[in-house]
C-alpha positions in Angstrom: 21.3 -1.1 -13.5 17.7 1.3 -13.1 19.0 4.7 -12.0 17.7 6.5 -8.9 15.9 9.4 -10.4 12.2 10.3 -10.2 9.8 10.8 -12.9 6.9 13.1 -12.1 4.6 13.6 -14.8 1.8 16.2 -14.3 -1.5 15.7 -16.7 -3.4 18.6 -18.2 -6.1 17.5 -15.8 -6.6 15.5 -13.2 -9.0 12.8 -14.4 -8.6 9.0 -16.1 -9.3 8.0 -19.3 -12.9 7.3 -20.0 -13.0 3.5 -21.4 -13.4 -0.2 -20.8 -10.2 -1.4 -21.9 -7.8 1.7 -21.8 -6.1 1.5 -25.0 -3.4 3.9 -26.0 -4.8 6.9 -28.1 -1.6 6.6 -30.2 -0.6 4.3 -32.3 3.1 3.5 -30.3 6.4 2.3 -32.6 6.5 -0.5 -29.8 2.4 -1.1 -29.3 2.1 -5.1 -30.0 -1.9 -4.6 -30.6 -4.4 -3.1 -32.6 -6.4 -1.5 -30.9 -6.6 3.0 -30.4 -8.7 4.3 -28.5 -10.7 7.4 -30.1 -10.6 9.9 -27.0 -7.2 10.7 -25.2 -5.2 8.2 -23.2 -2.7 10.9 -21.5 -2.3 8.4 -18.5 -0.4 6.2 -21.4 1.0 8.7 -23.0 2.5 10.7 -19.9 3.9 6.7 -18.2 5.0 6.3 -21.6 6.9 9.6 -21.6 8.3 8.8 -18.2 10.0 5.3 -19.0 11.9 7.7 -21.8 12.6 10.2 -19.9 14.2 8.0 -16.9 16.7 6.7 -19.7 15.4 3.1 -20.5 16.6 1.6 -23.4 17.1 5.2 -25.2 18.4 3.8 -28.5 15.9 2.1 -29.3 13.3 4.4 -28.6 10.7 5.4 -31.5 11.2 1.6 -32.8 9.3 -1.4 -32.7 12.2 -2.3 -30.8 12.1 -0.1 -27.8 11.8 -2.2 -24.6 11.9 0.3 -21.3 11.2 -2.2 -19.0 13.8 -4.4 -20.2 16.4 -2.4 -18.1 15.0 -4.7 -15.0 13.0 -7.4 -16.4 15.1 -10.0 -18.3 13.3 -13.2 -20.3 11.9 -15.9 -18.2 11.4 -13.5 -15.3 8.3 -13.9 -12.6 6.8 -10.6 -12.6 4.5 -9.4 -9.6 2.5 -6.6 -10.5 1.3 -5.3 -6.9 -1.4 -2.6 -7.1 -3.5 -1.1 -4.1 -7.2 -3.3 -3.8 -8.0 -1.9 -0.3 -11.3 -2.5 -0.2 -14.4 -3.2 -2.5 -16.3 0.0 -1.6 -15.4 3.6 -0.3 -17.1 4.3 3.6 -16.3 7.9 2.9 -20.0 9.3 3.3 -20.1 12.1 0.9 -18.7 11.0 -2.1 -17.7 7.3 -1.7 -15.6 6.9 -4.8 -13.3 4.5 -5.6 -10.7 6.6 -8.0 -8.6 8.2 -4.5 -9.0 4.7 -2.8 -7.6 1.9 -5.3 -5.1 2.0 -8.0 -6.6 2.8 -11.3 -6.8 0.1 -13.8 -5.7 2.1 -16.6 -1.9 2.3 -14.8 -2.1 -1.4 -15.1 -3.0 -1.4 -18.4 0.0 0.4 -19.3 2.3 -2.0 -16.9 1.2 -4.9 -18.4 1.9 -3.7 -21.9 5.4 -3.1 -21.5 5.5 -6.6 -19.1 4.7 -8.3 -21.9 7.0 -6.8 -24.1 9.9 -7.5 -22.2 9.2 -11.0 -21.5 8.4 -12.0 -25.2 6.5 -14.6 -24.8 8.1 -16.0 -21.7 8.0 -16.4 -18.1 5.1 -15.7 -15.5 2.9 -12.1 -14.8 1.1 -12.3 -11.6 -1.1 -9.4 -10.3 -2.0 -9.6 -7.0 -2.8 -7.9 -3.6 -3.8 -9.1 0.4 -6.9 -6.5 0.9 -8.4 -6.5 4.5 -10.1 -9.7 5.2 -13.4 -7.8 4.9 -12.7 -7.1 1.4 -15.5 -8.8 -1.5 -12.3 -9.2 -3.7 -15.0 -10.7 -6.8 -17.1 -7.5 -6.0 -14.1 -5.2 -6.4 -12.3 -7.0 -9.8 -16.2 -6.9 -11.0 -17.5 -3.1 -10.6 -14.6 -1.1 -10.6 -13.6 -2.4 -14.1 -10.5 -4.7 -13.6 -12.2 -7.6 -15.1 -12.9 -6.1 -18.1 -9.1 -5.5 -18.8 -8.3 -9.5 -17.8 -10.6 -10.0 -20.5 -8.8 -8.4 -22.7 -5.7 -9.6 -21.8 -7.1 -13.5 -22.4 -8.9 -11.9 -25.9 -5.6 -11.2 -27.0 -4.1 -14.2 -25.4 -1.8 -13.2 -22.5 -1.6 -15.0 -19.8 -2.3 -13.0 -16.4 -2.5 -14.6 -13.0 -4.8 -12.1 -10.8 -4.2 -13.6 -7.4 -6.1 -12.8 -4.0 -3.0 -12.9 -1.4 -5.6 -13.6 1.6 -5.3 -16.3 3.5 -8.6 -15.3 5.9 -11.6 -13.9 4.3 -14.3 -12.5 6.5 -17.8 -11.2 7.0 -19.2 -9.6 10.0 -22.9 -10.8 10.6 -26.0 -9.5 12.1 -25.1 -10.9 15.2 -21.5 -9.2 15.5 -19.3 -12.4 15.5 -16.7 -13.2 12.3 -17.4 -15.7 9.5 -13.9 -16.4 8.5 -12.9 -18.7 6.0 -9.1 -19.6 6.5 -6.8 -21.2 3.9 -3.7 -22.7 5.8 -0.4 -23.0 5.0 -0.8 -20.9 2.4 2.0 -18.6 3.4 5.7 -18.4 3.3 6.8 -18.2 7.3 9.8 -15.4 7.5 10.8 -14.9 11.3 13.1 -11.7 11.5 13.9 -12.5 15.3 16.4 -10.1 16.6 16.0 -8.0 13.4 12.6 -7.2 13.9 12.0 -3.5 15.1 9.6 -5.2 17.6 12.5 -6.8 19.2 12.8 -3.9 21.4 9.1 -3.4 22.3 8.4 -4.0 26.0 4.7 -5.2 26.7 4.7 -7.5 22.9 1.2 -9.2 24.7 -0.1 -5.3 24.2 0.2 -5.7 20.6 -2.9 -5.4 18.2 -4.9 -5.3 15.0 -8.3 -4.5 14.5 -10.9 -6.9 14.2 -8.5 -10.0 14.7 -8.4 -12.1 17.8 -5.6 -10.9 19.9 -5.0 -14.5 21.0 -3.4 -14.9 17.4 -1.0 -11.6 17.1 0.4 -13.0 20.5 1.4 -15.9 18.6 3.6 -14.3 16.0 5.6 -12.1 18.2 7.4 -13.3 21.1 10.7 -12.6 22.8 12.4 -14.9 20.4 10.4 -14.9 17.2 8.4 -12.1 14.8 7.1 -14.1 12.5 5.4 -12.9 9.0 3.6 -15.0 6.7 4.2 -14.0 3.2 2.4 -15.0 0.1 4.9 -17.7 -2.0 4.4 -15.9 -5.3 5.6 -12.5 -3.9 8.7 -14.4 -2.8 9.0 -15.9 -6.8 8.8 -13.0 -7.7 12.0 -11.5 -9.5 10.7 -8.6 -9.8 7.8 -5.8 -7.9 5.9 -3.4 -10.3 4.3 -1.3 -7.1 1.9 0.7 -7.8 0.8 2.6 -4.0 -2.7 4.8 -4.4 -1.1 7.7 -2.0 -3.1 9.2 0.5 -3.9 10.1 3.8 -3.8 6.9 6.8 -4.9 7.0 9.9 -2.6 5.1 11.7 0.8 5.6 9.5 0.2 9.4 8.2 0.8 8.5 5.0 0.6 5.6 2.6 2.3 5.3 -0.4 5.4 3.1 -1.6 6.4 1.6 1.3 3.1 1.0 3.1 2.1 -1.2 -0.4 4.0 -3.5 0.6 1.8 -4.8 3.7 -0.6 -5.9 0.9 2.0 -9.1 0.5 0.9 -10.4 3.4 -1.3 -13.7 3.3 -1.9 -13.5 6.7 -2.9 -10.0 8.2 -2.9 -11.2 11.9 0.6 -11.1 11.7 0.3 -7.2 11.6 0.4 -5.4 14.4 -1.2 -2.3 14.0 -1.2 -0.1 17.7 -0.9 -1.5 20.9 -3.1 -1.4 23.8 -4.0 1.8 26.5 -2.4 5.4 26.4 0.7 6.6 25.7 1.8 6.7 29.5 0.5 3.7 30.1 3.1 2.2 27.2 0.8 1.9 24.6 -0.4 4.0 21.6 -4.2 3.4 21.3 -4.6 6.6 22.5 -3.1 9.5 24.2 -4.5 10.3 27.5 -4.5 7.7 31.0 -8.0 6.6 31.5 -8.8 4.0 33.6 -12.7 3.8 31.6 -10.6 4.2 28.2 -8.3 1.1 30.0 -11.9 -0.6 30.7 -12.8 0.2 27.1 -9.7 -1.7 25.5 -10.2 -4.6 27.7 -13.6 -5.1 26.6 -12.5 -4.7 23.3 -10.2 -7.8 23.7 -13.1 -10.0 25.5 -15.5 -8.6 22.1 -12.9 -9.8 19.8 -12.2 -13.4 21.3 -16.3 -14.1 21.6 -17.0 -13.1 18.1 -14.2 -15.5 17.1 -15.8 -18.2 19.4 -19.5 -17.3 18.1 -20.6 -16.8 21.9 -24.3 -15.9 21.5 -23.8 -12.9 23.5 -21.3 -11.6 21.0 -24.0 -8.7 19.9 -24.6 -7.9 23.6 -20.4 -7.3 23.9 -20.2 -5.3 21.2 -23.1 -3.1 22.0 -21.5 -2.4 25.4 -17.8 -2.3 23.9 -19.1 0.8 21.5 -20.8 2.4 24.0 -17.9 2.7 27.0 -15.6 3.5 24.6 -18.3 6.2 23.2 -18.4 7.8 26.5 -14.6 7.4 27.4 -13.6 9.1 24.4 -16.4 12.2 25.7 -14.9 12.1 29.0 -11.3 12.0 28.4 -11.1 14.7 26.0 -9.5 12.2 23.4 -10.9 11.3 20.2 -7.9 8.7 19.1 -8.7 5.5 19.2 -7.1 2.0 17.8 -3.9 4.1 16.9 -5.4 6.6 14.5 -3.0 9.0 15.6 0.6 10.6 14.9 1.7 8.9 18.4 1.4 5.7 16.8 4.4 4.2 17.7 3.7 0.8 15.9 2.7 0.6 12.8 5.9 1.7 11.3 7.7 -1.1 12.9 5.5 -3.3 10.9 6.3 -1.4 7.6 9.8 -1.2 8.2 10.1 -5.1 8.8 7.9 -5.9 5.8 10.0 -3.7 3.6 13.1 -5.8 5.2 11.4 -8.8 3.9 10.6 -7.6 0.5 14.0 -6.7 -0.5 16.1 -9.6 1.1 13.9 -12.8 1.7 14.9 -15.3 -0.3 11.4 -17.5 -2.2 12.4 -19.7 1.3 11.8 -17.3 3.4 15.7 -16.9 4.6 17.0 -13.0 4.6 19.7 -12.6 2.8 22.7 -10.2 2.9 22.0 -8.9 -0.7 18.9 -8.0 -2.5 17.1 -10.4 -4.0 14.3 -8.7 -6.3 14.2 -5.6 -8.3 11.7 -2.9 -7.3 9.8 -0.4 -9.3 7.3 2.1 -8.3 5.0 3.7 -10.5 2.6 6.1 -8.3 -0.9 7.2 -9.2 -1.5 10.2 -7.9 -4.2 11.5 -10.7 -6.4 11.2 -8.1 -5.2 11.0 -4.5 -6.8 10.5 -1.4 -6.5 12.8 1.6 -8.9 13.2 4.6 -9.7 10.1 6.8 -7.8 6.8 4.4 -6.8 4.7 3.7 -10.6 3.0 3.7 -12.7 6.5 3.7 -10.4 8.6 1.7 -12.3 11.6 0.2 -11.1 12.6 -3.7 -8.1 15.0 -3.8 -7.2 16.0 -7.7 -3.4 15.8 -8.4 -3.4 15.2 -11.9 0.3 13.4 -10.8 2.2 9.7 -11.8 5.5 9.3 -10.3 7.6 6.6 -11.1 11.2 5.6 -9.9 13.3 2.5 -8.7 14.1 4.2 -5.4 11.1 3.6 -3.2 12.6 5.8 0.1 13.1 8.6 -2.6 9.3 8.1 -3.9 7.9 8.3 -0.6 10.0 12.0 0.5 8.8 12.9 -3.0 5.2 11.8 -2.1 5.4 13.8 1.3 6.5 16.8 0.0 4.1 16.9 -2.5 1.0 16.3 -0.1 2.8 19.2 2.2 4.5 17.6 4.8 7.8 16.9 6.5 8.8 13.1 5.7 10.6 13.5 9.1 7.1 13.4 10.5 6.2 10.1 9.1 8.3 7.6 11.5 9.0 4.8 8.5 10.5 7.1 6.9 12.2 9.3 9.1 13.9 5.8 10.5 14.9 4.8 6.8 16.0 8.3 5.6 18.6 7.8 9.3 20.0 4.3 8.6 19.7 4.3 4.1 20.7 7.7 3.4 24.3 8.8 2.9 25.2 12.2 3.9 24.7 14.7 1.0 23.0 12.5 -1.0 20.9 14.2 -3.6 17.4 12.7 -4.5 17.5 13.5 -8.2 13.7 14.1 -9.7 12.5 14.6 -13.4 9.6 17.2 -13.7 8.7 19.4 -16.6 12.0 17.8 -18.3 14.0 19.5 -16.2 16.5 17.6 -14.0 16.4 19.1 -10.1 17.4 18.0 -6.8 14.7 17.2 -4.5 15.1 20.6 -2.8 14.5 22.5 -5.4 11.6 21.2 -6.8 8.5 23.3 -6.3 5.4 21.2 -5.9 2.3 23.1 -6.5 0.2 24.2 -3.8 -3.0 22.8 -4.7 -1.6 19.0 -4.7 -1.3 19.6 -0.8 -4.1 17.4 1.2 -5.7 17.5 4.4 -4.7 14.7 6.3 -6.8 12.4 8.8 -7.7 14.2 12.4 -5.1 12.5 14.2 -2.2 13.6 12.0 -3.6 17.1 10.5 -2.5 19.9 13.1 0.9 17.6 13.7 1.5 16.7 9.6 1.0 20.8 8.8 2.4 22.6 11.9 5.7 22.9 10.4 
């Protein structure tokens, strides 16, 4: 049984180890290879520390023999290491790195390692992620270094699965309609019904995600059904390595362990995302009643369904769509748009009901009354993303990893470090009221000292800035 405490390990500085292949710079008791790596490798070396610290397998550590992740991964298992893979390239303007948008592939490095170990030889290691359907998933495994570490992996003869979860993949031509290429059937149906949170939502029509045809959202949630389609090897799976890149979002606040898992999706236009008009109107696109906002969403809609259809006035639409909605914004006084904003009263219902899924689907696609996978989080936070994420995050040093089995716990961990009030952050303020027990203490690990949640003191230079439609509400506290 994993425990519920929190590792946080701080590095001397914020930055990733410089290599191809991310080697250990120590030659471990346990380390099943050859290889060291000349410079420092204090991302393996501070995991490493961690998995100690949190009490795995503590009598064997310092041998060949210690296995850590052996406390939740048993011989035979299917293991699905879930990192965050976005998107292929930062749109942040001014420094457009990857490091604060993707998780690092030298925290995989060290997952796999210890994977490996605790299998011996046996079961099944998939990696694997859904990134937006705009994603160039070859691009991204090829210049931000992740092939290069399959490659290794296959040198030395383990056998990694690295799976694209996407069901759609899309391009955007010149002429503003979608090039999709759709795989079907490739995902597991799970319909949640009445235990969807969108049970309750009047208006389910209103429901959207960007750059899909709202003609298919409508299909997915009805009165009587809230269907998600979830890739079959997440639903194998025996066990979830997650591995969130927090930072800033747009539309949820915050993303870290809980907002990962919409990455298990193999079809993203099950997702809703914000839901049409203002606030008053019953919607959360945006705040104030406008009736050329209103206009502006509509033509949205009729954008989105010709694009799908190829209509050769598709460019034309779009080009008129930008602009009304250009000037509406102007005119209303109201910059949010598409639910980038802390009224967003949707998207959390989508991350609630995928968490739901992840813990008590069955590989059928039947929720169960038990939980049916293990779950552990290991956060990279060396470099964190703050500002406008999760797909133009700008660089926010942390020099942090956090790793626990709890993923609730990670995420009030997470908020408090980036300087906010989990309370704020709806997913998590509806969790902490139905999970937590009264005067339950979240236990965390930091500087090898054992403190309650309350008392730990993060540093005030890990705070970020979050995105414009969270900022003044996230820090006014």
């Amino acid at each position: 049984m994993i425990n519920d405490s929190l590792f946080i390990g701080q590095l001397s500085e914020p930055r990733y180890p410089d290599s191809k292949y991310y080697s250990p710079s120590q030659r471990y008791p346990e380390y099943m290879f050859s290889d060291i790596e000349s410079s420092r490798n204090e991302v393996y070396e501070v995991l490493r520390q961690g998995l100690f610290e949190l009490g795995f397998d503590v009598t064997n550590y310092g041998s060949a023999q210690w296995n850590p992740f052996g406390e939740f991964i048993k011989e035979g298992d299917a293991v699905l290491i879930k990192p965050n893979w976005v998107f292929h390239k930062n749109r942040e303007p001014i420094f457009g790195e990857m490091e604060c948008m993707v998780t690092h592939p030298s925290i995989i490095r060290v997952v796999v390692d210890y994977v490996v170990i605790a299998l011996k030889g046996t079961g099944r290691i998939v990696i694997g992620d859904s990134p937006i359907q705009l994603c160039d998933f070859p691009f991204l495994m090829e210049h931000h270094g992740y092939n290069h570490l399959w490659q290794y992996y296959e040198d030395k003869g383990v056998q990694l699965e690295v799976v694209d979860f996407r069901g759609v993949v899309g391009s955007i031509p010149k002429d503003s309609t979608f090039d999709y290429s759709i795989e079907d059937g490739i995902g597991v149906e799970v319909d949640l019904g009445t235990s969807s949170l969108f049970d309750s939502v009047d208006m389910k029509q209103n429901l959207r995600i960007t750059n899909y045809s709202p003609a298919e959202l409508g299909k997915h949630h009805t009165d009587l059904r809230h269907r998600y389609s979830i890739h079959p090897f997440v639903l194998d799976a025996d066990v979830i390595i997650n591995l969130p890149k927090p930072k800033s979002h747009r539309k949820a606040g915050v993303t870290a362990c809980l907002k990962n898992f919409v990455g298990i999706n193999a079809r993203k236009e099950c997702l809703p995302h914000h839901k049409k008009y203002s606030q008053e109107e019953g919607g959360d696109e945006y705040l104030r009643k406008s009736k050329l906002r209103r206009f502006g969403s509509d033509l949205q809609d009729k954008y989105l369904l010709a694009a799908f259809d190829k209509k050769p006035y598709t460019k034309s639409l779009a080009l008129a769509t930008a602009i009304i909605n250009k000037i509406s914004r102007i005119l209303s006084r109201d910059n949010f748009t598409e639910g980038s904003w802390y009224g967003n009263d949707t998207i959390w219902r989508t991350i609630i009901d995928l968490f739901t899924i992840i813990q008590y689907s069955d590989k059928k696609g039947t929720i169960q009354n038990i939980p049916q996978r293990k779950i552990f989080n290991i956060c990279d936070m060396v470099v964190a993303g703050e500002k406008e994420g999760p797909l133009s995050p700008s660089p926010k040093p942390v020099g942090i990893l956090l790793m626990g089995s709890n993923s609730l716990h990670c995420d009030f961990t997470i908020c408090k470090i980036f300087g906010c009030d989990y309370t704020r952050i709806k997913y998590l303020n509806y969790l902490f009221h139905q999970i937590t027990e009264d005067g339950e203490a979240i236990e965390v690990i930091y500087n090898m000292k054992h403190l309650e949640l309350e008392d730990f003191c993060p540093l005030v230079e890990w705070k970020i800035e979050f995105s414009k439609g969270w900022q003044h509400y996230l820090t006014s506290i």
